[in-house]
Backbone bond lengths (Angstrom), bond angles and torsions (degrees), N, CA, C in turn:
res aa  C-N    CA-C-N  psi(-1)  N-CA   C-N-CA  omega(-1)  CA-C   N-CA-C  phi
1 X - - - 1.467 - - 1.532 108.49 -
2 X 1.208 131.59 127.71 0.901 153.71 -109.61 2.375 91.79 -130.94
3 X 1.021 135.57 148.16 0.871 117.54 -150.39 1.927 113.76 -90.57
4 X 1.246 100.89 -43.01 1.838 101.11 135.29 1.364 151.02 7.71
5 X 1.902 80.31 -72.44 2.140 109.63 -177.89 1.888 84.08 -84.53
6 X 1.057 122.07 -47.41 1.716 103.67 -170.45 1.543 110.97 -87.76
7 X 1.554 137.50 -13.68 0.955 110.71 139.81 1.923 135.53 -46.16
8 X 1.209 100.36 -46.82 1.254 115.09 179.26 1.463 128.33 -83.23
9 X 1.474 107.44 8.25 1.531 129.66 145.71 1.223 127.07 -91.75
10 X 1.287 104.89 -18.67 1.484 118.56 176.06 1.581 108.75 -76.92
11 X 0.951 88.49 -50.30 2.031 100.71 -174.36 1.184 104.97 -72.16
12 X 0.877 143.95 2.85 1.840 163.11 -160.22 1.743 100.62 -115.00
13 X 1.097 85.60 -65.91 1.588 94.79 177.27 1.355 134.79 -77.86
14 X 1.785 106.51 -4.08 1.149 104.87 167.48 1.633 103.95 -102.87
15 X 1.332 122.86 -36.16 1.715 118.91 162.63 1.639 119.49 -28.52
16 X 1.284 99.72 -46.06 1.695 111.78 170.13 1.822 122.06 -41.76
17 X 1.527 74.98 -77.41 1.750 91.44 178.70 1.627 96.48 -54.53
18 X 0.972 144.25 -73.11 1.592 145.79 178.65 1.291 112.28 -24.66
19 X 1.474 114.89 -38.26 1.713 121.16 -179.71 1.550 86.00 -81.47
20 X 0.928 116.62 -88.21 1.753 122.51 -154.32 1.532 88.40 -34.79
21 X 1.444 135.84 -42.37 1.719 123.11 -152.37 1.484 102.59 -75.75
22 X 1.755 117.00 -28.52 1.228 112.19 -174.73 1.910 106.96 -96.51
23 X 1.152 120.37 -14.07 0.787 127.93 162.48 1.986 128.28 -57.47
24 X 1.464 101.77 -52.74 1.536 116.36 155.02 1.521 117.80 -56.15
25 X 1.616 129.77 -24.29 1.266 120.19 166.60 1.084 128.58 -88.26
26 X 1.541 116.86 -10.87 1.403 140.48 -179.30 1.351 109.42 -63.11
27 X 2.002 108.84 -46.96 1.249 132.85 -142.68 1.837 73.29 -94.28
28 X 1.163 130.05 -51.39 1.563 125.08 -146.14 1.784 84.63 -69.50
29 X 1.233 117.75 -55.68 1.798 128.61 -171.41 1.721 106.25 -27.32
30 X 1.343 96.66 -52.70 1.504 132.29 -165.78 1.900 91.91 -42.57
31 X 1.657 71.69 -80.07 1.333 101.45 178.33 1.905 132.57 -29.99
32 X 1.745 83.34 -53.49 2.121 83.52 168.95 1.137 104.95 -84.79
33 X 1.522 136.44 -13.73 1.360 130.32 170.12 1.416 120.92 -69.45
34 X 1.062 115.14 -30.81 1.876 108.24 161.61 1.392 130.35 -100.05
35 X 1.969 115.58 10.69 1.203 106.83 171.43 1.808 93.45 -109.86
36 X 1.201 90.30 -178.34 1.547 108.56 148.73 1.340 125.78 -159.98
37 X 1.074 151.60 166.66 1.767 143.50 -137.74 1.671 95.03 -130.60
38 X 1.320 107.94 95.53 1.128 123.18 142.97 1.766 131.47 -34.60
39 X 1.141 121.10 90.00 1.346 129.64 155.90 1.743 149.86 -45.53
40 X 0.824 137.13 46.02 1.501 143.78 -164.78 1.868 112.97 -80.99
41 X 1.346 120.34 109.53 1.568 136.14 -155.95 1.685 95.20 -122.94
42 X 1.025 132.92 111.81 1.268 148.71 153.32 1.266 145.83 -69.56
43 X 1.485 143.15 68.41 1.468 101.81 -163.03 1.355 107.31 -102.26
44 X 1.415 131.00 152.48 1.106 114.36 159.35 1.901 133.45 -116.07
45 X 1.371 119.05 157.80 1.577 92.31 -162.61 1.369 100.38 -100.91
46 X 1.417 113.82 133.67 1.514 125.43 -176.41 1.009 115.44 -72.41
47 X 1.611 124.27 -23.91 1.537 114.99 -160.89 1.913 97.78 -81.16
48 X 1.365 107.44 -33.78 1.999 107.93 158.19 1.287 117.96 -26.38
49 X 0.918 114.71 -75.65 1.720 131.10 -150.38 1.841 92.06 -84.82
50 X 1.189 111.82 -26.82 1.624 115.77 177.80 1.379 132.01 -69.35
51 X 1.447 82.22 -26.96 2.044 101.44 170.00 1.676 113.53 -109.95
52 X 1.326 93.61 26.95 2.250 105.53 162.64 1.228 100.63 -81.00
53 X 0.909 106.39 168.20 1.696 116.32 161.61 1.430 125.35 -78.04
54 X 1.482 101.64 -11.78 1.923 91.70 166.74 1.681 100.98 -106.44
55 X 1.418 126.28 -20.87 1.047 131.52 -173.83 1.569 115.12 71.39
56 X 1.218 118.35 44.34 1.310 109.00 -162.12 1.578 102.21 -133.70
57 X 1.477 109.23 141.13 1.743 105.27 -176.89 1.635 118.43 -60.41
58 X 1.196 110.97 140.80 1.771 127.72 -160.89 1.853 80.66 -66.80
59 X 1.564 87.05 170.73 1.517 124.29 175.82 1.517 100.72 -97.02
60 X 1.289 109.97 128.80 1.541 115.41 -176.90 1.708 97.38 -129.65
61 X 1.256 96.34 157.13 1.670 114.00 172.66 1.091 116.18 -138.65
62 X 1.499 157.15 110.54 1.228 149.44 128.79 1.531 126.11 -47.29
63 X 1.251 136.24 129.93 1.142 120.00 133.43 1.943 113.83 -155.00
64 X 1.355 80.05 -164.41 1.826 91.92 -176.02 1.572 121.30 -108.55
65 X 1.077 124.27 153.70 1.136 148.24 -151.92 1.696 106.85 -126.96
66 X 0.748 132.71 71.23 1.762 123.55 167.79 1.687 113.02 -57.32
67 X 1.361 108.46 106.36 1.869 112.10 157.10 0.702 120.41 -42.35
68 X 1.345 145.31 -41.08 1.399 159.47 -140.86 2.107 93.20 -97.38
69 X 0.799 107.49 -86.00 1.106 133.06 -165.05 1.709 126.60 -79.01
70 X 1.241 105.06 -48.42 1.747 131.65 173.28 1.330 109.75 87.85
71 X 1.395 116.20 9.50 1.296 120.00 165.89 1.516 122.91 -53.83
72 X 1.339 92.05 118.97 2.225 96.04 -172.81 1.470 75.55 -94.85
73 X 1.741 83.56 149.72 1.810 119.96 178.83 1.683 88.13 -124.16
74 X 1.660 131.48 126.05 1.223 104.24 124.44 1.271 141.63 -78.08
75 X 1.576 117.13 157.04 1.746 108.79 178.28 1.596 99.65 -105.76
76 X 1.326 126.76 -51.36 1.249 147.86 -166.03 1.393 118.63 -155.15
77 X 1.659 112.30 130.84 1.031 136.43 -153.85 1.695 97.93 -157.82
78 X 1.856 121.92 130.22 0.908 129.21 -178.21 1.581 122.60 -78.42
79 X 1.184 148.36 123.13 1.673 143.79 -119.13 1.623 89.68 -84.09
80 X 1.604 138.71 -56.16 0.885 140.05 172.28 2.154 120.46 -9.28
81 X 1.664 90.76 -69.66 0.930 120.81 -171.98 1.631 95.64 -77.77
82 X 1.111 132.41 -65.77 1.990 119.50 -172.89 1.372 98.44 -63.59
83 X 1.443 143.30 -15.24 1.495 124.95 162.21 1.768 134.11 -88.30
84 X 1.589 76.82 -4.25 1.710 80.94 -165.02 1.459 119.10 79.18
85 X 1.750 126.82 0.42 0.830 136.06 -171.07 1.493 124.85 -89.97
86 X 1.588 103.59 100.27 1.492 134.32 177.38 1.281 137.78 -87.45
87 X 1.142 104.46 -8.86 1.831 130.35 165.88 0.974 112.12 -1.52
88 X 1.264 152.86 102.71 1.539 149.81 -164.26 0.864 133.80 36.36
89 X 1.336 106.95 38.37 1.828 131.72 164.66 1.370 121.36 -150.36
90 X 1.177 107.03 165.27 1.682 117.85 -174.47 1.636 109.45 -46.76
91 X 1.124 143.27 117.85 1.257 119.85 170.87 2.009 116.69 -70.94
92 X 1.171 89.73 132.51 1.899 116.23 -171.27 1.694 97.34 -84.14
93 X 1.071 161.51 121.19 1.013 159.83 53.88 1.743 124.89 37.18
94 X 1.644 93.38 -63.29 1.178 131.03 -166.08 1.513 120.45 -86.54
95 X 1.680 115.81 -5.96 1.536 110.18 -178.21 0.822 112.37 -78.84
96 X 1.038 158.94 -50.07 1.539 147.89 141.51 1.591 126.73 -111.93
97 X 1.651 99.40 98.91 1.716 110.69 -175.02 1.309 109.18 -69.62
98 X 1.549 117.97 -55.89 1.502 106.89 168.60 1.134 134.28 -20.89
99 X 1.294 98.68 -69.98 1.796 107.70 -179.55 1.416 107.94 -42.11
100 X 1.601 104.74 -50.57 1.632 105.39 -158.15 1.503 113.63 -83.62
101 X 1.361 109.94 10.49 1.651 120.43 -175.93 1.203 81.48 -101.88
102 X 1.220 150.57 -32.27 1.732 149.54 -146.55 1.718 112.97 -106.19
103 X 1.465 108.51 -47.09 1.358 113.71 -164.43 1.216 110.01 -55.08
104 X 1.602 100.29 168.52 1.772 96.07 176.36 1.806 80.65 -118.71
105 X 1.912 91.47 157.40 1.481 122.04 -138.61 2.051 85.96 -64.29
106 X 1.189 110.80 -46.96 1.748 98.17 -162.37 1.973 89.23 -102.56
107 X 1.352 109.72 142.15 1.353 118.52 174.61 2.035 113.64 -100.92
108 X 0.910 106.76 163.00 1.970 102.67 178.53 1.578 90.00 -73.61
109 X 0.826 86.41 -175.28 1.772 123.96 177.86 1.533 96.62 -86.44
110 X 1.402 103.65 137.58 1.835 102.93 171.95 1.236 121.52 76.82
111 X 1.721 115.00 -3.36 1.366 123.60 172.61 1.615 114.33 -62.75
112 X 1.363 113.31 -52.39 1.749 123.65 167.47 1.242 131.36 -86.19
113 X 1.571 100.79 165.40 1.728 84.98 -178.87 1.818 97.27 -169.50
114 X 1.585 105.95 -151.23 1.500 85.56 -171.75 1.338 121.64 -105.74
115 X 1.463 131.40 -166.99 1.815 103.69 -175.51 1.032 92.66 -116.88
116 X 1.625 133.79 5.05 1.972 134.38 170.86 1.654 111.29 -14.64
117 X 1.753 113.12 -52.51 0.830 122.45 -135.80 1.563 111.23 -100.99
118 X 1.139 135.72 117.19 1.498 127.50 157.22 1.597 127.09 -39.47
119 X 0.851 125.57 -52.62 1.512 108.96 156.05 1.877 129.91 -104.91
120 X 1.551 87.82 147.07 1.612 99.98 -170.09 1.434 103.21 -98.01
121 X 1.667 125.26 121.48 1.790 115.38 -170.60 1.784 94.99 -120.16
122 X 1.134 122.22 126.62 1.402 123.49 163.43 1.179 130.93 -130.49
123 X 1.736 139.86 136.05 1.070 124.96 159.73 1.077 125.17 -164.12
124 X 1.420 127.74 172.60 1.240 122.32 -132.22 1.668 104.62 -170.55
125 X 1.519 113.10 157.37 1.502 120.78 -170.59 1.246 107.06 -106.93
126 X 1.059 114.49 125.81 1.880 114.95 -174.14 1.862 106.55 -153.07
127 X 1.202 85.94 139.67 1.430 108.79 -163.30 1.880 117.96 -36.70
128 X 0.896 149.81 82.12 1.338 135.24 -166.47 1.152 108.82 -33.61
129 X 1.981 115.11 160.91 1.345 120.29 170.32 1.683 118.63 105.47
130 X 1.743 89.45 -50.17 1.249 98.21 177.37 1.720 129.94 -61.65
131 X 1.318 111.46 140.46 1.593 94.36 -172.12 1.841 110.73 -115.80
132 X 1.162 112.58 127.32 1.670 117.04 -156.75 1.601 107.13 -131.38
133 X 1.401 96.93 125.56 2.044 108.03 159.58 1.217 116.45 -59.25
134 X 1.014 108.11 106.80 1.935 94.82 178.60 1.734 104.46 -96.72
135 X 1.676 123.99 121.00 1.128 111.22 -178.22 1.902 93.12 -103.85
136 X 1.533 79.21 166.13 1.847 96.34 166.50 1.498 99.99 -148.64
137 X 1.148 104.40 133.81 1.836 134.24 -174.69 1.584 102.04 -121.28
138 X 1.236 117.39 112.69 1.352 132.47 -177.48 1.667 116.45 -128.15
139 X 1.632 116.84 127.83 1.636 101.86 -171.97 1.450 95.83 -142.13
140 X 1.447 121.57 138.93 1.632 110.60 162.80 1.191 112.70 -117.74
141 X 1.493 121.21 131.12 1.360 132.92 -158.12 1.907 95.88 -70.89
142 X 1.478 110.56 143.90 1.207 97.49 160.51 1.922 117.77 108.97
143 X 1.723 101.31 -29.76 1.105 113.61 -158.71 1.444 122.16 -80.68
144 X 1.594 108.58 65.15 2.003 114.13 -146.37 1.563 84.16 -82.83
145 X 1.329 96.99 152.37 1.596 112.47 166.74 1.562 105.37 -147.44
146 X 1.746 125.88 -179.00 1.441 120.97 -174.79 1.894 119.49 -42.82
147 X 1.607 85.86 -40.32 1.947 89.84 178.77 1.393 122.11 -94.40
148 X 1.483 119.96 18.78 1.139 114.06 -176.18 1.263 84.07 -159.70
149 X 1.397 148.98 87.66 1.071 155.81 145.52 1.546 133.08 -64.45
150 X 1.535 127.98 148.22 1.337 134.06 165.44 1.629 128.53 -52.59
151 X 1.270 99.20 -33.78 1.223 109.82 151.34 1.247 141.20 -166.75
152 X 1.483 119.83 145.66 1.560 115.77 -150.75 1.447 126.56 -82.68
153 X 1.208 135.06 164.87 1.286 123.03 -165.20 1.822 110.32 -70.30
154 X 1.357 131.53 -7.71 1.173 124.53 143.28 1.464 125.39 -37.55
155 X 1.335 105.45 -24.70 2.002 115.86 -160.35 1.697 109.99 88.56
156 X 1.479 137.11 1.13 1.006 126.43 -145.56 1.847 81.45 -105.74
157 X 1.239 113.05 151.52 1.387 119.29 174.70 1.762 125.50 -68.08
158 X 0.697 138.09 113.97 2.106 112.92 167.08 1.645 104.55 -18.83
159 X 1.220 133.69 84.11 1.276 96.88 153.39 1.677 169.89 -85.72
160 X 1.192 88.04 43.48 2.121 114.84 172.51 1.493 88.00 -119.08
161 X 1.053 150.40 0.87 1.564 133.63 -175.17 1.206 109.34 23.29
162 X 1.225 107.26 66.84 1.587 139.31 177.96 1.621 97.51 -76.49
163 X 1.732 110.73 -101.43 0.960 133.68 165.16 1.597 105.63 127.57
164 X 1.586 108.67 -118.45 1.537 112.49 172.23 1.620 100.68 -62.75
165 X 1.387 126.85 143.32 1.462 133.10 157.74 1.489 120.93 -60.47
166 X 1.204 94.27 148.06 1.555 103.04 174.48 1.454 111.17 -78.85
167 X 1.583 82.84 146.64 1.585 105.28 -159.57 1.403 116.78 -119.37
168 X 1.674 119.89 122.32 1.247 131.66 173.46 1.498 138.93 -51.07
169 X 1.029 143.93 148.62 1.262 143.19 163.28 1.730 116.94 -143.64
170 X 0.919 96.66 133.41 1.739 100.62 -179.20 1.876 129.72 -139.39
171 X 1.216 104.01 137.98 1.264 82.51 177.20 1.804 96.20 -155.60
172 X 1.295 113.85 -172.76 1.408 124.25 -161.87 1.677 117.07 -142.11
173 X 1.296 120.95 120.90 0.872 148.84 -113.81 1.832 109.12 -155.81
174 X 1.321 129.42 95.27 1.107 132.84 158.82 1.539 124.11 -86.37
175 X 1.773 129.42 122.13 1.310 127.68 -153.99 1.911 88.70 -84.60
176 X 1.072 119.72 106.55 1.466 145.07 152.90 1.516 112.43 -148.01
177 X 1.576 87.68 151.32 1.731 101.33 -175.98 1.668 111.80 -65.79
178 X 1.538 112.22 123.75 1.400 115.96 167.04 1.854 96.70 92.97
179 X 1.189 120.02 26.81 1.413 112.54 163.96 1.333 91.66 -106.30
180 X 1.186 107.38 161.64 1.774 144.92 176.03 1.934 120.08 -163.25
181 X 1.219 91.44 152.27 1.668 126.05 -177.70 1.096 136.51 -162.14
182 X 1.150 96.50 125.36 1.576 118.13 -158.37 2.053 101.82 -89.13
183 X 1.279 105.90 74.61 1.818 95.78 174.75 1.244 115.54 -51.98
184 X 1.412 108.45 149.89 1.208 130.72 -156.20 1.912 116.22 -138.71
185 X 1.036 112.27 132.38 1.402 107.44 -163.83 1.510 117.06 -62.76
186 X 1.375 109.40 137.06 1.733 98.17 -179.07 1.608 110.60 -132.50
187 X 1.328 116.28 18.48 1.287 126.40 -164.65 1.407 120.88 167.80
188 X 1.768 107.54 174.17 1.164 116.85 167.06 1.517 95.29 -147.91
189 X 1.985 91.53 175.38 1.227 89.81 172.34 1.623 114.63 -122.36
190 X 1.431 132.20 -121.37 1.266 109.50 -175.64 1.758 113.42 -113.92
191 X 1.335 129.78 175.68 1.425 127.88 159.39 1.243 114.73 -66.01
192 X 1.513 118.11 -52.93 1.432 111.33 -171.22 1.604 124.59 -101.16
193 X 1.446 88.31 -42.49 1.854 115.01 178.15 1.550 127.34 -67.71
194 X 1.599 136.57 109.33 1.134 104.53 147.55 1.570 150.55 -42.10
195 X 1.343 101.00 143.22 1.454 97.62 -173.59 1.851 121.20 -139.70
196 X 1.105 109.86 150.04 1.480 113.37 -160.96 1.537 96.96 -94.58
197 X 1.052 125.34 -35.76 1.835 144.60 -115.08 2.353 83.33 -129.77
198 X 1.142 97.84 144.53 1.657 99.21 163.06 1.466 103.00 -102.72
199 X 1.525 107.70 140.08 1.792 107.98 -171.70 1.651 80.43 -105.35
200 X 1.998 111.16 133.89 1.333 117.59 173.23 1.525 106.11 -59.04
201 X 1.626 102.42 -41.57 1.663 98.84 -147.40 1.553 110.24 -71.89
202 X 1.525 115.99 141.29 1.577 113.74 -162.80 1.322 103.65 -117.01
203 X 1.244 123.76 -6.80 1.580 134.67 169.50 0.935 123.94 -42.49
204 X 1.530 118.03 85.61 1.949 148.98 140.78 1.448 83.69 143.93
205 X 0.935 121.06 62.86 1.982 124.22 -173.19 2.077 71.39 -118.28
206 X 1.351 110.85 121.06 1.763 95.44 160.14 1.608 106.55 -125.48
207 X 1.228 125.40 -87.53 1.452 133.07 172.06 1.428 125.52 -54.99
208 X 1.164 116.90 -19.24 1.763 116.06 157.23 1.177 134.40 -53.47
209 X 2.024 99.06 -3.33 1.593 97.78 -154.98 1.741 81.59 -103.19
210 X 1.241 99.58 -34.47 1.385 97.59 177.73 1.559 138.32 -82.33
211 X 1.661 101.32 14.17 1.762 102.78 171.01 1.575 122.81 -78.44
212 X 1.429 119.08 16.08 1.110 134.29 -170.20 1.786 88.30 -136.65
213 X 1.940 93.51 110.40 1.810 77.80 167.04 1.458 85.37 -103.82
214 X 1.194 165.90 -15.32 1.173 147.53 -149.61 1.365 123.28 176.63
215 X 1.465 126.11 122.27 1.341 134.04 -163.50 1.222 96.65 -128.20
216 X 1.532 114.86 125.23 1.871 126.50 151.64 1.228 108.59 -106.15
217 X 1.422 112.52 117.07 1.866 110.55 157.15 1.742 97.88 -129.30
218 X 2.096 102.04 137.76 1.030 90.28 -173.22 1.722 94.98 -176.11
219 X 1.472 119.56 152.61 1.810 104.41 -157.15 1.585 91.33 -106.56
220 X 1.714 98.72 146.81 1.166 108.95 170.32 1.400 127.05 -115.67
């Protein structure tokens, strides 16, 4: 090749890379221009879950709901509960049925994590426009009171030492910049039973309502 033909392969080949480089910023522009990053802020109150009888932070679940479609997204899910992992404890069934009537069978990577922590922070890029239920399912093992007792007037114990059911919150949510929603509880589910369905009635529900002092979801 002759010195000419490889100049003029050269200049060829750098026009390329120059297209594809402005081309990849075009595509990224595109790209933050039709999402925006969904926010989800958690707190939870320790001194609740501290006066159970195992004392140990509840199993929480986030996820999403598409209107459009009914496609469930999880965002966050507590590791216990997305593994099935019961390791020197009763196995629970029951910490969060919702979720587990809902989920789809394999989760991403980074969906779970641990419950150490008093607050839960998540977020995420999702398509603008779209308008979504965001539920949260929250349960603390342990938490018996008069209507949900340790053990029943048979004499027979709870056995998941469940206690009060885990309890719903929901709210709705269109992905545009500067919306927010405050979810709001709309249910529970059961002490002993799985369940597909949210039961309205909350009667002898007491300290479950309060393991959530404070939820922000809201697009930035």
């Amino acid at each position: 090749m002759n010195k000419k033909k490889f100049r003029r392969s050269i200049l060829i080949f750098l026009v390329l890379i120059f297209f594809l480089y402005l081309q990849g910023i075009t595509q990224g522009t595109n790209n933050r221009d039709n999402h925006y990053t969904l926010i989800i802020n958690i707190e939870l109150d320790k001194k609740i879950y501290d006066y159970s009888d195992y004392g140990e932070p509840p199993q929480v679940a986030i996820w999403l709901e598409d209107l459009e479609n009914n496609e469930i997204r999880t965002i966050y899910v507590t590791r216990r509960t997305a593994e099935n992992d019961w390791y020197g404890k009763t196995e629970c069934p029951v910490s969060l049925p919702l979720w587990q009537s809902r989920k789809k069978k394999n989760l991403p990577d980074g969906v779970s994590g641990a419950t150490e922590k008093n607050f839960i922070k998540r977020s995420l890029q999702i398509k603008k426009d779209i308008t979504f239920n965001i539920f949260i399912e929250v349960n603390v093992a342990g938490d018996y009171n008069r209507n949900f007792p340790a053990n029943f007037e048979n004499g027979s114990p709870d056995p998941q030492g469940n206690g009060q059911p885990s309890i719903i919150y929901r709210g709705k949510i269109k992905i545009n910049k500067g919306e927010r929603t405050i979810p709001e509880v709309i249910g529970r589910s059961m002490q002993l039973d799985p369940v597909k369905d949210v039961i309205s009635d909350m009667k002898g529900i007491t300290s479950a309502l309060k393991v959530i002092k404070k939820i922000e979801v809201y697009i930035k």
